[in-house]
N, C-alpha and C positions, 0 to 999 in steps of 0.2 A: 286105810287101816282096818274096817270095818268090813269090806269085803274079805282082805287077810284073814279075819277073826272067824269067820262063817264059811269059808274054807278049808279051814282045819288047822293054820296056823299057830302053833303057841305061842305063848309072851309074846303079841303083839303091842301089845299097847299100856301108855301106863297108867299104874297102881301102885304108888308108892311102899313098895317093904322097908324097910330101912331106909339106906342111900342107894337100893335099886331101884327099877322102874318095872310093874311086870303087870300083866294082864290075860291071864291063861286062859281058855277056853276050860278047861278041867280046875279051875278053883272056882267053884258056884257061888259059896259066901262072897266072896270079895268080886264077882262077874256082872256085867256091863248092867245085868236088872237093877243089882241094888245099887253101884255107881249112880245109874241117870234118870232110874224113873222116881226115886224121891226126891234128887235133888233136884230134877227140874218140875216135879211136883210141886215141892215143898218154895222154892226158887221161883217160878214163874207164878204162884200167888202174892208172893210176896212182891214179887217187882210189880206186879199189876196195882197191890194196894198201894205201894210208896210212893209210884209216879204218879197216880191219882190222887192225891194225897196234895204229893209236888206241885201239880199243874193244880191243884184249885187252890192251894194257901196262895199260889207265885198270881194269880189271877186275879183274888183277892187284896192280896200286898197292892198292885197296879192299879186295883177302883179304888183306894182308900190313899194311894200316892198324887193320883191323879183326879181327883174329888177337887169341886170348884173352890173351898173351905179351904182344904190346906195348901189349894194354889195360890190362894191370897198370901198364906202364910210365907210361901215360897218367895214372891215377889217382894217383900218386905224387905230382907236381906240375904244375900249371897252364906253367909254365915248360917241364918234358920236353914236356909235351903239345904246347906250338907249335912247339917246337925237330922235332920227330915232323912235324906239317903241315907246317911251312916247307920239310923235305926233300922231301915227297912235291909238293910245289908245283914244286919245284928238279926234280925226274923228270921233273915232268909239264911242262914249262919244255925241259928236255933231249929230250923226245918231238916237239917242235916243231921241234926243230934237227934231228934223227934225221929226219923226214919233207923238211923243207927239202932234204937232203941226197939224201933218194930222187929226188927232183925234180932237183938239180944235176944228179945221173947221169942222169938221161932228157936235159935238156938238154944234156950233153957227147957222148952217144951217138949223138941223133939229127941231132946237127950245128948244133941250135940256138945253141950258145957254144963259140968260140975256145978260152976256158981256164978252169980252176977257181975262178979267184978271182970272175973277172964273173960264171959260172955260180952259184956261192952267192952270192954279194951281191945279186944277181938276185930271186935266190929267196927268202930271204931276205924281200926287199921285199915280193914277190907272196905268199907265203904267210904274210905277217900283215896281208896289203892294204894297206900303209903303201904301196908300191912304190917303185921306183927310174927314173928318168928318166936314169942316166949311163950304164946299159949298154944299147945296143940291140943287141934279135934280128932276125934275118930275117924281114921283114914277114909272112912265111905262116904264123909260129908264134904269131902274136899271141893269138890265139884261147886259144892251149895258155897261155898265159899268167893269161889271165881266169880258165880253170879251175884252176887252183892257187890262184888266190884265193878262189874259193869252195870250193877245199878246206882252204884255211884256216882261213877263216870257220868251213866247220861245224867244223872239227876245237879250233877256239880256242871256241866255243859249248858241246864237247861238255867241255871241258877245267872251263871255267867251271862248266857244270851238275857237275860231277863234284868242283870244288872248294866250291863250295857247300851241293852236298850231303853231302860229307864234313863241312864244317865244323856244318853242322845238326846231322847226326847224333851227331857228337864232343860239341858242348853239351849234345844231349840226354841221351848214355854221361856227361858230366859231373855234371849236374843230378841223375842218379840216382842216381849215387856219394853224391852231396853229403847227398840224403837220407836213405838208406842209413845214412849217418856218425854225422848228426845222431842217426839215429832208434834208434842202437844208443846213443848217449852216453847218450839221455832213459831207454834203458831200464833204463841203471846208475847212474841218479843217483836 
């Protein structure tokens, strides 16, 4: 498409008018500079800050899951043990909203959203790809939009692997206890 566009082709690509699509080489306002180089400006800061963000809190969450302290706790009852997951779920749940928010604020600053509440509701939608069709932004931010959704994406993927694999590894810290237990009873009976 991008070859098309630089060979002289008009409305090649799209740029939302209404319920057209259009992308002129002859409309400069709405032409591929301001489309892509703020948004992935403005987009590619922001993914870098939220998934750094992501990966030290989810990093964090796993020294503090897996601390000798609350492994004792874990081992006490199957019961503590989920109540222990469920909150670090609920963290890692509040890290989603936490990022959402980093985004509201790009949107309020760069002029993308009127006010706070469409700005997070927004966002909100876009960064768990569910999205929202009540609040519109100014067509030139659209782009910037897409990428919060794939900053979502990875950051809800990396959320996932990270619940996952805590929970593996908890069975596994379980499973050993268990035998451990067993294996101290058979040697006093």
């Amino acid at each position: 498409m991008f070859i098309l566009y630089l060979a002289g082709v008009d409305d090649v690509f799209t740029c939302r008018q209404d319920d057209v699509f259009y992308l002129s080489k002859n409309n400069n306002d709405e032409g591929l500079n301001m489309l892509w180089a703020n948004d992935w400006g403005w987009g590619a800061a922001t993914v870098i800050c939220c998934i750094f963000l992501h990966v030290t809190v989810l990093f964090y969450l796993a020294k503090i899951l897996f601390n000798e302290r609350v492994a004792q706790l874990r081992t006490r009852s199957g019961v503590l043990s989920s109540i222990l997951f469920s909150i670090f779920a609920l963290c890692a749940m509040k890290l989603h909203v936490i990022e959402s928010l980093i985004w509201t604020t790009l949107y309020i600053h760069i002029g993308a959203a009127n006010n706070f509440p469409d700005a997070f509701l927004h966002s909100l939608g876009a960064f768990t790809t569910l999205g929202d069709s009540t609040v519109v932004f100014d067509k030139k931010w659209r782009l910037l939009i897409q990428i919060e959704a794939l900053n979502g994406a990875v950051a809800l993927g990396l959320t996932t692997a990270f619940l996952y694999s805590a929970s593996h590894r908890l069975q596994k810290i379980a499973t050993q206890a268990q035998e451990r237990y067993l294996e101290k009873i058979n040697l006093h009976a």
